[in-house]
mmCIF file of the N, C-alpha and C atoms, coordinates in Angstrom:
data_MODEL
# 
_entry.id   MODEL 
# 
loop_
_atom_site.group_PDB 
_atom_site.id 
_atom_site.type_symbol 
_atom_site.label_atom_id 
_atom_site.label_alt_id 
_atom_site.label_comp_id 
_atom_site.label_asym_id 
_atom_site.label_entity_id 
_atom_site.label_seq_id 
_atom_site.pdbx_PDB_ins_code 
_atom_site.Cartn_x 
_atom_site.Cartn_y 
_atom_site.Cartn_z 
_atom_site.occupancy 
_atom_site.B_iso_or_equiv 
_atom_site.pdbx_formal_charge 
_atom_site.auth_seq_id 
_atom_site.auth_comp_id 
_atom_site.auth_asym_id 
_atom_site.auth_atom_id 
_atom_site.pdbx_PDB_model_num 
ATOM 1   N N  . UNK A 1 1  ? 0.842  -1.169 0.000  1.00 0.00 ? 1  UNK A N  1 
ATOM 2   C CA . UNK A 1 1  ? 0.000  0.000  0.000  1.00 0.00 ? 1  UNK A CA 1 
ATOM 3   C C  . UNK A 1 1  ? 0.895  1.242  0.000  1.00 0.00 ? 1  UNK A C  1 
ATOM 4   N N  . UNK A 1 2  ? 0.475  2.148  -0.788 1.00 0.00 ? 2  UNK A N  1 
ATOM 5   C CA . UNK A 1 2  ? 1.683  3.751  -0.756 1.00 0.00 ? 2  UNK A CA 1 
ATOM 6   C C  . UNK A 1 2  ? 1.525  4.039  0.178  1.00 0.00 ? 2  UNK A C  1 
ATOM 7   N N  . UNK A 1 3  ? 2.517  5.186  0.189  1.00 0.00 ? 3  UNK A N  1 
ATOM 8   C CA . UNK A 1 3  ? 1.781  5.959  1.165  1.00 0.00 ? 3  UNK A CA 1 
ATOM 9   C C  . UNK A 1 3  ? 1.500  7.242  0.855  1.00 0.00 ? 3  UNK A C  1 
ATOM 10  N N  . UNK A 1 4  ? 0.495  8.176  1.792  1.00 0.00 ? 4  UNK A N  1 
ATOM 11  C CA . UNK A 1 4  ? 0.294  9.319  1.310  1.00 0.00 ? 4  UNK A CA 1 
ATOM 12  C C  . UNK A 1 4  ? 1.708  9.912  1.689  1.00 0.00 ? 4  UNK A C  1 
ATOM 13  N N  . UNK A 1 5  ? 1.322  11.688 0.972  1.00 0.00 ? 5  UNK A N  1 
ATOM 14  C CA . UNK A 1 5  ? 2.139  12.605 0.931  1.00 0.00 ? 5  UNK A CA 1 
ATOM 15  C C  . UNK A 1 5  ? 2.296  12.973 2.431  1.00 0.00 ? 5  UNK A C  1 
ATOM 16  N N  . UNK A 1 6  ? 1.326  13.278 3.142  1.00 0.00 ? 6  UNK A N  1 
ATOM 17  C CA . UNK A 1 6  ? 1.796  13.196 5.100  1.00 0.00 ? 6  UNK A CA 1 
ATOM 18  C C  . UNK A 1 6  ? 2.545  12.243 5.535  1.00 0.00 ? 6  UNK A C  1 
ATOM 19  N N  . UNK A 1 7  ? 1.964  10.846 5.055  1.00 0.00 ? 7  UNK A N  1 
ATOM 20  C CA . UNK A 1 7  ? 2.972  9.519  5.718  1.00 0.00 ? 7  UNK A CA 1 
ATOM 21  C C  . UNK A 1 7  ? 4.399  9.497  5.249  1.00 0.00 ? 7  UNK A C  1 
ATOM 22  N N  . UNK A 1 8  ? 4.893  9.872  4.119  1.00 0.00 ? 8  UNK A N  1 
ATOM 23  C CA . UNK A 1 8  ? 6.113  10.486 3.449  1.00 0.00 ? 8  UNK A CA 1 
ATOM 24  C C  . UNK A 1 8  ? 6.632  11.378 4.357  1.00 0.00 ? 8  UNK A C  1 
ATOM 25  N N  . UNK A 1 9  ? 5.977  12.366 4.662  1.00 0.00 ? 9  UNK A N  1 
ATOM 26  C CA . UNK A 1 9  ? 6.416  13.506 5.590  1.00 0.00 ? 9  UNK A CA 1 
ATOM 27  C C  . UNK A 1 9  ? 6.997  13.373 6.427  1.00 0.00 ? 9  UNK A C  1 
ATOM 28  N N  . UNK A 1 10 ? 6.067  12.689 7.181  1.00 0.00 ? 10 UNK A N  1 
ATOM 29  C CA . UNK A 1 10 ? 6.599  12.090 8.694  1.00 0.00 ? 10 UNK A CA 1 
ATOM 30  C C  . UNK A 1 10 ? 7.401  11.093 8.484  1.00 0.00 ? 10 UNK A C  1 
ATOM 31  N N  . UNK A 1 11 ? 7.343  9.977  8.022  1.00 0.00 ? 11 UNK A N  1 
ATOM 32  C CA . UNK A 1 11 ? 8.533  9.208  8.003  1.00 0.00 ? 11 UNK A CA 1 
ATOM 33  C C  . UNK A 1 11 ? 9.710  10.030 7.545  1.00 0.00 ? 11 UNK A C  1 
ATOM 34  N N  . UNK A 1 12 ? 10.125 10.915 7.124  1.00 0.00 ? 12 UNK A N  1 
ATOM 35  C CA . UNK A 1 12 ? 11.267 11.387 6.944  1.00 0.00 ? 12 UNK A CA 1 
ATOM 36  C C  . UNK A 1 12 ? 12.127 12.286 7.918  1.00 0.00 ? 12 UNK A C  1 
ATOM 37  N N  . UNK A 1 13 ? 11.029 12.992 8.513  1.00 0.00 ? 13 UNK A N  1 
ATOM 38  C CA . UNK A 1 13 ? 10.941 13.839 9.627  1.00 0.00 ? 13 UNK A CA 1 
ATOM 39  C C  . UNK A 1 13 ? 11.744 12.889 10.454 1.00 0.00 ? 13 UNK A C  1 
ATOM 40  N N  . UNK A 1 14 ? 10.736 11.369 10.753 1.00 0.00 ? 14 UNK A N  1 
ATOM 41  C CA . UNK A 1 14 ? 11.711 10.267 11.841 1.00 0.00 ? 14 UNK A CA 1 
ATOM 42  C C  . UNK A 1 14 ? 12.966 9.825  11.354 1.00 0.00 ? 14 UNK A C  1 
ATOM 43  N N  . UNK A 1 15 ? 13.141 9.668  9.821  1.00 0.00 ? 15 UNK A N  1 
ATOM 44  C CA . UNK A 1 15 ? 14.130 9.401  9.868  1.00 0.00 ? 15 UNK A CA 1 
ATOM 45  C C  . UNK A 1 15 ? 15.583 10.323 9.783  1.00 0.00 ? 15 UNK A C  1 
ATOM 46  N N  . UNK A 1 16 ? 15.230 11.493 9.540  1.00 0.00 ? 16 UNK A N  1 
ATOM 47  C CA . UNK A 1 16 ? 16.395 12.571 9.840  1.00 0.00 ? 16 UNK A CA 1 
ATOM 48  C C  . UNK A 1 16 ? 16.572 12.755 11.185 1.00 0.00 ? 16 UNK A C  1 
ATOM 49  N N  . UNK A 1 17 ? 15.555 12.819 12.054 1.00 0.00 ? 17 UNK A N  1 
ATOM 50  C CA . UNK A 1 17 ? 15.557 12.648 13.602 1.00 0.00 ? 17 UNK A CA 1 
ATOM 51  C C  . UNK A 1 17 ? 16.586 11.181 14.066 1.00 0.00 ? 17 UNK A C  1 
ATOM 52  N N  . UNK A 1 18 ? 16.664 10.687 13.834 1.00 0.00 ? 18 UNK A N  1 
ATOM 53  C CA . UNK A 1 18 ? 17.551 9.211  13.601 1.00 0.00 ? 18 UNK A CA 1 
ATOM 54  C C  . UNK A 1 18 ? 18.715 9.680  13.381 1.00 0.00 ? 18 UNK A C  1 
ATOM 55  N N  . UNK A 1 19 ? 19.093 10.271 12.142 1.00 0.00 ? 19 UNK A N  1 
ATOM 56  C CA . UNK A 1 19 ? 20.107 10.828 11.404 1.00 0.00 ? 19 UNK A CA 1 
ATOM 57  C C  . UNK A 1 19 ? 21.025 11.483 12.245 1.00 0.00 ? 19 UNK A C  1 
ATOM 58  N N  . UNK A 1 20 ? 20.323 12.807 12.976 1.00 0.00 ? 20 UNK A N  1 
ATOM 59  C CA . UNK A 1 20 ? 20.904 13.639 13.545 1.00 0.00 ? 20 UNK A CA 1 
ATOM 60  C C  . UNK A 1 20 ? 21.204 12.889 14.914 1.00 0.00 ? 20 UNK A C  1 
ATOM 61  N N  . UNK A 1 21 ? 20.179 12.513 15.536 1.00 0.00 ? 21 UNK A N  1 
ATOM 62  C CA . UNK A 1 21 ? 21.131 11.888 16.968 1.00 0.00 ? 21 UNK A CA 1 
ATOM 63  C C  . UNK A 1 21 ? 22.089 11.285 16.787 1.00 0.00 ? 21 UNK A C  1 
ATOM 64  N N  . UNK A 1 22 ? 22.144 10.544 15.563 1.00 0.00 ? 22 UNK A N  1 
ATOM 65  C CA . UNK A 1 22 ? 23.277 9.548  15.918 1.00 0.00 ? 22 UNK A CA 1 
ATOM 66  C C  . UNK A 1 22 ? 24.679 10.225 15.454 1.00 0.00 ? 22 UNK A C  1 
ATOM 67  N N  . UNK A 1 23 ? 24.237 11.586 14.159 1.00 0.00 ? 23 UNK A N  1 
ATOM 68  C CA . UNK A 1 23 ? 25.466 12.230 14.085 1.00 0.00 ? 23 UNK A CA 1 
ATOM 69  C C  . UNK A 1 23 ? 26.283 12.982 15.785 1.00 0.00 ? 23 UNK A C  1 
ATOM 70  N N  . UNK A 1 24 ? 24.409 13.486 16.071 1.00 0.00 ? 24 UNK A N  1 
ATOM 71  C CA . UNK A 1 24 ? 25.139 14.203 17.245 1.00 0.00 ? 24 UNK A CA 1 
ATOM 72  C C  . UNK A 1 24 ? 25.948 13.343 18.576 1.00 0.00 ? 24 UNK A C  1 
ATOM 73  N N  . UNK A 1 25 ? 25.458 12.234 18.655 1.00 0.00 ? 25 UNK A N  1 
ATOM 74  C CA . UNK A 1 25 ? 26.163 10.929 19.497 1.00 0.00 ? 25 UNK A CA 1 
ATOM 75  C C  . UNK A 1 25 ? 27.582 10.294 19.215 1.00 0.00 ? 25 UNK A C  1 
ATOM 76  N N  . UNK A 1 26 ? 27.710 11.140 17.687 1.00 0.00 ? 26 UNK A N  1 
ATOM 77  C CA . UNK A 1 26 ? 29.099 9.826  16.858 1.00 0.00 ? 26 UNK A CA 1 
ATOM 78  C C  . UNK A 1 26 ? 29.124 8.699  16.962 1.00 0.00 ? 26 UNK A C  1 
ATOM 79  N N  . UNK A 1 27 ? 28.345 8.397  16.594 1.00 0.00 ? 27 UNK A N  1 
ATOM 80  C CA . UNK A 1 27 ? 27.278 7.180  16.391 1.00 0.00 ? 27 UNK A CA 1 
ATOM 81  C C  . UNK A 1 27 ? 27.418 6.414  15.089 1.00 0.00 ? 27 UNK A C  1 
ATOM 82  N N  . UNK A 1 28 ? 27.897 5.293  14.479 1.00 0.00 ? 28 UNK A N  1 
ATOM 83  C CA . UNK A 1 28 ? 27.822 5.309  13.423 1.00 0.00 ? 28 UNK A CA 1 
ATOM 84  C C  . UNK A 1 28 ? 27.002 4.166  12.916 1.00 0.00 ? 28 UNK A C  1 
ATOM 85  N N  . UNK A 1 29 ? 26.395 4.175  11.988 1.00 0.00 ? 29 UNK A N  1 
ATOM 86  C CA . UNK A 1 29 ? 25.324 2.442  11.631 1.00 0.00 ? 29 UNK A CA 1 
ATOM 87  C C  . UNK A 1 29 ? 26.106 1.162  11.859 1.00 0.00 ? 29 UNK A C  1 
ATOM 88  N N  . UNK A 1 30 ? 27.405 1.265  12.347 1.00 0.00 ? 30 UNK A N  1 
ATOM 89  C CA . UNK A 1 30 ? 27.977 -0.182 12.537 1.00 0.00 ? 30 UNK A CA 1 
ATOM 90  C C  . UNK A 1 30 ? 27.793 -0.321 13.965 1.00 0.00 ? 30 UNK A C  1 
ATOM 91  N N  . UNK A 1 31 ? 27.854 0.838  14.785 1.00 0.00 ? 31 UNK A N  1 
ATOM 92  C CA . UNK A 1 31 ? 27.883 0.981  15.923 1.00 0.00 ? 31 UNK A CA 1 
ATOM 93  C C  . UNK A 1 31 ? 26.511 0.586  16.612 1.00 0.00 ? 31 UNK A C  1 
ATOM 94  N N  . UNK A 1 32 ? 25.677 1.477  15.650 1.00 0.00 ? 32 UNK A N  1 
ATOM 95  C CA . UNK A 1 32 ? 24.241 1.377  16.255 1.00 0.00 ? 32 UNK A CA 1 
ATOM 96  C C  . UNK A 1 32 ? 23.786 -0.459 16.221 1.00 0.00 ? 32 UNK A C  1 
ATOM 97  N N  . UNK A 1 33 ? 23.853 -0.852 15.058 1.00 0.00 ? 33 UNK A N  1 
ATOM 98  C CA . UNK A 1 33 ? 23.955 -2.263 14.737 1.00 0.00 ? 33 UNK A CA 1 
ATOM 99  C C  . UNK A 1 33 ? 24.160 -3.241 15.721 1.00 0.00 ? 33 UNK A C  1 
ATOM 100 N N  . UNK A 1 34 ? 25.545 -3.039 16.651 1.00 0.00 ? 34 UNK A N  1 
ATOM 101 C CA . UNK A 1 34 ? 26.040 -3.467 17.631 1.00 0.00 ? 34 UNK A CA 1 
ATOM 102 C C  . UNK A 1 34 ? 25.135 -3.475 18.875 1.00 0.00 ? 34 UNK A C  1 
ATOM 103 N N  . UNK A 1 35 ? 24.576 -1.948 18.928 1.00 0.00 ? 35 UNK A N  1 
ATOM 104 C CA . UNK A 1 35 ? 23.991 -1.752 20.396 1.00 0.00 ? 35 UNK A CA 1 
ATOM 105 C C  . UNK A 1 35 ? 22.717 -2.738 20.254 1.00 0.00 ? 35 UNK A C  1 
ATOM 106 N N  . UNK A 1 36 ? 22.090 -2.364 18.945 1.00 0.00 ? 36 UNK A N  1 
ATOM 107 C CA . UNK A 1 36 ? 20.806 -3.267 19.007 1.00 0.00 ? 36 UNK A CA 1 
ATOM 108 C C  . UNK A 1 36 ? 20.903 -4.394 19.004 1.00 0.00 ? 36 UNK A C  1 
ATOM 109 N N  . UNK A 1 37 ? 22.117 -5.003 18.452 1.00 0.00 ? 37 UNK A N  1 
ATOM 110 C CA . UNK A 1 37 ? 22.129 -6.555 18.279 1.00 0.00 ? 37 UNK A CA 1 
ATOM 111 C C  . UNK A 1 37 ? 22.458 -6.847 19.478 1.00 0.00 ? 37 UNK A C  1 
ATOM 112 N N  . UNK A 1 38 ? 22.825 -5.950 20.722 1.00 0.00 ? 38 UNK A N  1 
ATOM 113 C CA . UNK A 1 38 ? 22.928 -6.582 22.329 1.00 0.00 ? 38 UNK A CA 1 
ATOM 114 C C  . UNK A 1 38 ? 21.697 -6.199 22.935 1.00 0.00 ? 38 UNK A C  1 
ATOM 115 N N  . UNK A 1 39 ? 20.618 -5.941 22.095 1.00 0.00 ? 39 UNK A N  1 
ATOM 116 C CA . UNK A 1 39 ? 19.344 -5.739 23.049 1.00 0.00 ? 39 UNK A CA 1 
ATOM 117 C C  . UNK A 1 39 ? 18.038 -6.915 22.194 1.00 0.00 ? 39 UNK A C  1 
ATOM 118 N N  . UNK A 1 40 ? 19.039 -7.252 20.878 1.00 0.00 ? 40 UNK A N  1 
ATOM 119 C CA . UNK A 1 40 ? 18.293 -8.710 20.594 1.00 0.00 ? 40 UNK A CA 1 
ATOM 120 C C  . UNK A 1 40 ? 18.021 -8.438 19.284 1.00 0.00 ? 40 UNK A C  1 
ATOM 121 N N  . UNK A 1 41 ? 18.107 -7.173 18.970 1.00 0.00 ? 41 UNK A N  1 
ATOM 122 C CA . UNK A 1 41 ? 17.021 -7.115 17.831 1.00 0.00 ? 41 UNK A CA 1 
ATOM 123 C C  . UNK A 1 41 ? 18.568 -7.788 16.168 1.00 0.00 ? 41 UNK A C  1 
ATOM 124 N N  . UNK A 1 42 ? 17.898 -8.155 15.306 1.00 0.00 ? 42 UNK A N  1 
ATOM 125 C CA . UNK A 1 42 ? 19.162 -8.502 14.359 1.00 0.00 ? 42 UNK A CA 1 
ATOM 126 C C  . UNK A 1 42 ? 19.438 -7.396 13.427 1.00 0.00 ? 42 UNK A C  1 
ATOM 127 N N  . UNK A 1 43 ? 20.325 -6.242 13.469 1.00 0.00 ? 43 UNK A N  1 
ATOM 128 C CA . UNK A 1 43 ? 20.092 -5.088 12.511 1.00 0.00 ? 43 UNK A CA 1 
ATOM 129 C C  . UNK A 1 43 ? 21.760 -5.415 12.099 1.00 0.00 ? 43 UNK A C  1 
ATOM 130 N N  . UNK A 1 44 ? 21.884 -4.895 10.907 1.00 0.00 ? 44 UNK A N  1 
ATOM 131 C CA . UNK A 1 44 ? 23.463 -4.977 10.454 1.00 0.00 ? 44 UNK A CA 1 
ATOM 132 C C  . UNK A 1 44 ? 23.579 -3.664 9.822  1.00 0.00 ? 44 UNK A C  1 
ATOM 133 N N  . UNK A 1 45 ? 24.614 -3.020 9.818  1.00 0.00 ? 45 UNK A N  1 
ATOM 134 C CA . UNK A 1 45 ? 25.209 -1.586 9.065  1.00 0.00 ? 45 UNK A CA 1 
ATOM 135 C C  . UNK A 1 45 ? 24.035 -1.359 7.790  1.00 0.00 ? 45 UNK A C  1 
ATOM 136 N N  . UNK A 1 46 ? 24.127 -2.153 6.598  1.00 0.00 ? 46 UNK A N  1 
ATOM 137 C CA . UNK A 1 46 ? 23.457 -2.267 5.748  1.00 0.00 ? 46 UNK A CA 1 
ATOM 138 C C  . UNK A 1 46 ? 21.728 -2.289 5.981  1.00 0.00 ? 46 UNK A C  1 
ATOM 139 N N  . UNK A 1 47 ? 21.409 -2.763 6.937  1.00 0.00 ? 47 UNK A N  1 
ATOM 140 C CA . UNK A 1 47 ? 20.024 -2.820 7.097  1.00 0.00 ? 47 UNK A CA 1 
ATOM 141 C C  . UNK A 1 47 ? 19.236 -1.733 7.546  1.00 0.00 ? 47 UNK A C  1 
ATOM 142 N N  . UNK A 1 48 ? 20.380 -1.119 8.647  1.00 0.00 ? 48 UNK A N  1 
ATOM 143 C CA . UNK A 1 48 ? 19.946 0.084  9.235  1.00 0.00 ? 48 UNK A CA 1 
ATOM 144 C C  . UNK A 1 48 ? 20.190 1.545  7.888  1.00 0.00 ? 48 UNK A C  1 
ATOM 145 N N  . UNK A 1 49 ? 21.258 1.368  7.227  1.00 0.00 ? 49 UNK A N  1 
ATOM 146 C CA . UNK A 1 49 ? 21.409 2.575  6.080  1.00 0.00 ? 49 UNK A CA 1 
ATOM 147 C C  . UNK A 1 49 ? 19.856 2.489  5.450  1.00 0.00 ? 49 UNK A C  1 
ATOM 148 N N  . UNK A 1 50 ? 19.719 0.974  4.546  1.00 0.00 ? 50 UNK A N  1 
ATOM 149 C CA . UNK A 1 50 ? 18.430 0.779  4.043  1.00 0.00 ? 50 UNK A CA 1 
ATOM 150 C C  . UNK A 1 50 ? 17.300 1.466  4.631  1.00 0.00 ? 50 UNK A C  1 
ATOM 151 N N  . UNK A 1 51 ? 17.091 0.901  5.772  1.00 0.00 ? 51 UNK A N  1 
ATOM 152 C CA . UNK A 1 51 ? 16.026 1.750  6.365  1.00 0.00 ? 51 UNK A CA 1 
ATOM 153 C C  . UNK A 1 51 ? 15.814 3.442  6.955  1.00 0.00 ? 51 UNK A C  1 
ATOM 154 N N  . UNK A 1 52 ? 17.187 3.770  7.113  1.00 0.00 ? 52 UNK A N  1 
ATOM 155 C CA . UNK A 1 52 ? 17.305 5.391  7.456  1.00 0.00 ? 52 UNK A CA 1 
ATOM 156 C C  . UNK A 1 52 ? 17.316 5.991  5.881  1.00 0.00 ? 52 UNK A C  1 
ATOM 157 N N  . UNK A 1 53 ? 17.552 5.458  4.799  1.00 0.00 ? 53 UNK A N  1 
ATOM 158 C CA . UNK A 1 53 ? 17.538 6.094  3.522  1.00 0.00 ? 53 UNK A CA 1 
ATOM 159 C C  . UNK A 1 53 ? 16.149 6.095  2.765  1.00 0.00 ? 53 UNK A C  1 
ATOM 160 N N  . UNK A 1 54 ? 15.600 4.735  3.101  1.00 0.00 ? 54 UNK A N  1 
ATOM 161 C CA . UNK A 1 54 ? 13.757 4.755  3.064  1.00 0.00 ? 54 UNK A CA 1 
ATOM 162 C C  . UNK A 1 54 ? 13.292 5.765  3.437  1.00 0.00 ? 54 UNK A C  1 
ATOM 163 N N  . UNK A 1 55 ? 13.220 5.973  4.754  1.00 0.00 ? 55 UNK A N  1 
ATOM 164 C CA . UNK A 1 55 ? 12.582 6.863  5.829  1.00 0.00 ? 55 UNK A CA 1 
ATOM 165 C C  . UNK A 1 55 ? 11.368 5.494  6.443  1.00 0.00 ? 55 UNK A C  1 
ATOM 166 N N  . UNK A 1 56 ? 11.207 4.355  6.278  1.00 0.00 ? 56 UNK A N  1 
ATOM 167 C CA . UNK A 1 56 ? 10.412 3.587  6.609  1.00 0.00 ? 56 UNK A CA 1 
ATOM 168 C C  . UNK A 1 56 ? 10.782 2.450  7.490  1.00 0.00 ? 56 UNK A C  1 
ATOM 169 N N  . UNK A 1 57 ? 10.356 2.390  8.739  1.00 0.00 ? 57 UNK A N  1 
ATOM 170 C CA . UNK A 1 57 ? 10.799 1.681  9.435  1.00 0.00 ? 57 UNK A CA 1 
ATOM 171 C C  . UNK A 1 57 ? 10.434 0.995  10.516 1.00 0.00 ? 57 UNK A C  1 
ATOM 172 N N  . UNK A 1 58 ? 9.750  0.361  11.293 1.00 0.00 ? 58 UNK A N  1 
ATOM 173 C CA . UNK A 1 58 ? 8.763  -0.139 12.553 1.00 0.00 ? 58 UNK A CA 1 
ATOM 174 C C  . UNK A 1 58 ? 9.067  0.981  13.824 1.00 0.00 ? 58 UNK A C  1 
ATOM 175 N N  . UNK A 1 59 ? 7.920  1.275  14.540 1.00 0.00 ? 59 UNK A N  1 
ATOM 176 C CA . UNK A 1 59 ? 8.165  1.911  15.827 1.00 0.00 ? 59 UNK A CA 1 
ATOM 177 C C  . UNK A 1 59 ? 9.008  1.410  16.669 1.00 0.00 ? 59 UNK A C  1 
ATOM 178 N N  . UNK A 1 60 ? 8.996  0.067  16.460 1.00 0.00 ? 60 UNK A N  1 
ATOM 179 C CA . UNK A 1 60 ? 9.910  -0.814 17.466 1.00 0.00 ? 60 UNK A CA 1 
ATOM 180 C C  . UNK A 1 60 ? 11.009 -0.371 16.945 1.00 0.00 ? 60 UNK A C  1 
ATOM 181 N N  . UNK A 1 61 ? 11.574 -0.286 16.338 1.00 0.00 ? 61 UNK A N  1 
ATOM 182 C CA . UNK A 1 61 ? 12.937 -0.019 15.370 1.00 0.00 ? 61 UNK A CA 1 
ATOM 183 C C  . UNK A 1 61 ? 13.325 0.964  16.163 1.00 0.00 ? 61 UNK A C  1 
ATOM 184 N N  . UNK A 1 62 ? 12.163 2.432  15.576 1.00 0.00 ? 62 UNK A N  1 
ATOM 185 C CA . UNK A 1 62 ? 12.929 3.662  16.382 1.00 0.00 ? 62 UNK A CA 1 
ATOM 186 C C  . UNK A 1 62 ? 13.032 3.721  17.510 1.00 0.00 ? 62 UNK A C  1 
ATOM 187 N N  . UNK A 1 63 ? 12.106 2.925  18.299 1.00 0.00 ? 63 UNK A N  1 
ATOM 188 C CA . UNK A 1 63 ? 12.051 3.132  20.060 1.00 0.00 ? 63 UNK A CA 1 
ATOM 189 C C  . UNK A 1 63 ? 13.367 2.577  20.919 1.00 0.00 ? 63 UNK A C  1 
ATOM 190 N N  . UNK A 1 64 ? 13.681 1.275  19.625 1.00 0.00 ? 64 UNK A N  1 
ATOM 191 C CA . UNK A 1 64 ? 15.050 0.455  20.127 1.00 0.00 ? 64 UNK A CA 1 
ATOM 192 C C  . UNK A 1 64 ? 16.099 1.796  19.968 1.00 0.00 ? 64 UNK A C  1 
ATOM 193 N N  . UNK A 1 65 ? 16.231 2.119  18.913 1.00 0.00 ? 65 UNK A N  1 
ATOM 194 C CA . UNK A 1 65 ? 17.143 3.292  18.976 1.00 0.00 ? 65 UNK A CA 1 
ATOM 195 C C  . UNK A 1 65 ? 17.564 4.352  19.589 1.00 0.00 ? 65 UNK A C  1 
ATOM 196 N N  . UNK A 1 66 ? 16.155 4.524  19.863 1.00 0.00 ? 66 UNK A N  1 
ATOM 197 C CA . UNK A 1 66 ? 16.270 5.717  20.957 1.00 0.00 ? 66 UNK A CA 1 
ATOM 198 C C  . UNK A 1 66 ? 16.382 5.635  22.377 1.00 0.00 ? 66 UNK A C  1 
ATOM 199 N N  . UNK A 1 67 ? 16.343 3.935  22.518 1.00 0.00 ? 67 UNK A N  1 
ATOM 200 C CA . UNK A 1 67 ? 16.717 3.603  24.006 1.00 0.00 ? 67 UNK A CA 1 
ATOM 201 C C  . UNK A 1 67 ? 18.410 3.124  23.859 1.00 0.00 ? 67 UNK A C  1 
ATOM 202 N N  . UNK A 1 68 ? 18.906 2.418  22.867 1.00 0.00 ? 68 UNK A N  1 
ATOM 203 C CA . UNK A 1 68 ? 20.253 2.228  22.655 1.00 0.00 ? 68 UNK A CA 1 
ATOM 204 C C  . UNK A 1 68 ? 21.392 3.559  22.581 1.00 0.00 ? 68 UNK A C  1 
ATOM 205 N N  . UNK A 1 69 ? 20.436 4.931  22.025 1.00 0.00 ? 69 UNK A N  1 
ATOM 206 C CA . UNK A 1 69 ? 21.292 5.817  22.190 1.00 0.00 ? 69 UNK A CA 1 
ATOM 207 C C  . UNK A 1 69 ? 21.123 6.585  23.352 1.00 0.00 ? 69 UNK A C  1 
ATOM 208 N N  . UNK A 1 70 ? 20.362 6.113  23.953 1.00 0.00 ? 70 UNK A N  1 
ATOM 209 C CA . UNK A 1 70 ? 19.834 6.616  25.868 1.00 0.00 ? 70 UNK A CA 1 
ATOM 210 C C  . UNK A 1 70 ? 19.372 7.982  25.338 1.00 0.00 ? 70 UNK A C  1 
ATOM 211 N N  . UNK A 1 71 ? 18.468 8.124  24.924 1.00 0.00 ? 71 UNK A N  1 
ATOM 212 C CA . UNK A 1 71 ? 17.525 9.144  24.765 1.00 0.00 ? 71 UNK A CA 1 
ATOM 213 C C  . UNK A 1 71 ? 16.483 9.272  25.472 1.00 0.00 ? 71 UNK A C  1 
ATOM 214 N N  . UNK A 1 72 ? 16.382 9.852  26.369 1.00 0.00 ? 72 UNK A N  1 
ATOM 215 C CA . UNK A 1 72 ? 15.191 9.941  27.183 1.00 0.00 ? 72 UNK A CA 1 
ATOM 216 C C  . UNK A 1 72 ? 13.818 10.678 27.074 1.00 0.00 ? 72 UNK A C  1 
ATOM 217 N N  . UNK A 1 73 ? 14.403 11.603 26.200 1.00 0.00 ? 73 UNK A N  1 
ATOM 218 C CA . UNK A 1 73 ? 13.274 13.095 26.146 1.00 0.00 ? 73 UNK A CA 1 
ATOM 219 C C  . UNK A 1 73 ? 13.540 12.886 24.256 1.00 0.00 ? 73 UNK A C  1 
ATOM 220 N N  . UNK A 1 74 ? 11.993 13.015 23.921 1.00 0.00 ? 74 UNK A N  1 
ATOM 221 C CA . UNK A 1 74 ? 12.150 13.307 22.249 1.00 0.00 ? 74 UNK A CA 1 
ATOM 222 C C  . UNK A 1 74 ? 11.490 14.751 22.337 1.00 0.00 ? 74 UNK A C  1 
ATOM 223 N N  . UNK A 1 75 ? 11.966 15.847 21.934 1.00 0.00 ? 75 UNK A N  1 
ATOM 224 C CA . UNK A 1 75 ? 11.086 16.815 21.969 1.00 0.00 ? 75 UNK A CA 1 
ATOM 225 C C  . UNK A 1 75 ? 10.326 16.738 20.814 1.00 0.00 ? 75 UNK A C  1 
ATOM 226 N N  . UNK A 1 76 ? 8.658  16.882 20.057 1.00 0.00 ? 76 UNK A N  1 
ATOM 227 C CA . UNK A 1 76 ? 8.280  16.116 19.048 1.00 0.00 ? 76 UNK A CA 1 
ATOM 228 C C  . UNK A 1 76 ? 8.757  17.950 18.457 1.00 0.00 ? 76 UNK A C  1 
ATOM 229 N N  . UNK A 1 77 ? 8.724  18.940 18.949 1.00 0.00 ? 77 UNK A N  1 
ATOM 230 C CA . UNK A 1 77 ? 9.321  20.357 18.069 1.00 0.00 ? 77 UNK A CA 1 
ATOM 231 C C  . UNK A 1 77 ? 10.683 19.767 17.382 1.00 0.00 ? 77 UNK A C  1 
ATOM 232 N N  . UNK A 1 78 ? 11.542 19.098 17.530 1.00 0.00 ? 78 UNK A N  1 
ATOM 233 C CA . UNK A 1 78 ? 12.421 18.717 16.971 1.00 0.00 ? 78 UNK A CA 1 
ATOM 234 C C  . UNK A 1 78 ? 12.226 17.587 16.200 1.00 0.00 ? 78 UNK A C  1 
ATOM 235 N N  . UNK A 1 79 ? 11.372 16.974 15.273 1.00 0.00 ? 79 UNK A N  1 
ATOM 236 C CA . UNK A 1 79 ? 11.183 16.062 14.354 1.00 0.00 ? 79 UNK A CA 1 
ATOM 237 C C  . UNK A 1 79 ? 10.307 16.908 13.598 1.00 0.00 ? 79 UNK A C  1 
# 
């Protein structure tokens, strides 16, 4: 199923929000890969680019992320 032009929106919105923490963390997709693959989930460098270059990705995905990069506070003004 497409998606609309809002669901486009926002998924991109999340996934530059992604983008930037992990620039601002020095963080890199091999790294992130690592953290998640010690909290279970199976992500590899490649899987995670794929999906941050989509912009499409499961909530579970981002929530893992944002607990692997110890993010506590999302301000939603910043997505």
């Amino acid at each position: 199923m497409p998606f609309t032009d809002r669901e486009r929106e926002w998924a991109g919105k999340a996934s530059r929000y992604l983008k930037a923490r992990l620039k601002q963390g020095d963080v890199g997709y091999k790294e992130l890969a690592r953290r998640l693959n010690e909290h279970g989930l199976q992500e590899t460098e490649d899987s995670i680019s794929s999906k941050l270059a989509r912009g499409t990705f499961a909530t579970t995905f981002f929530l893992a992320c944002l607990t692997v990069l110890e993010l506590d506070v999302v301000r939603l003004d910043d997505l």
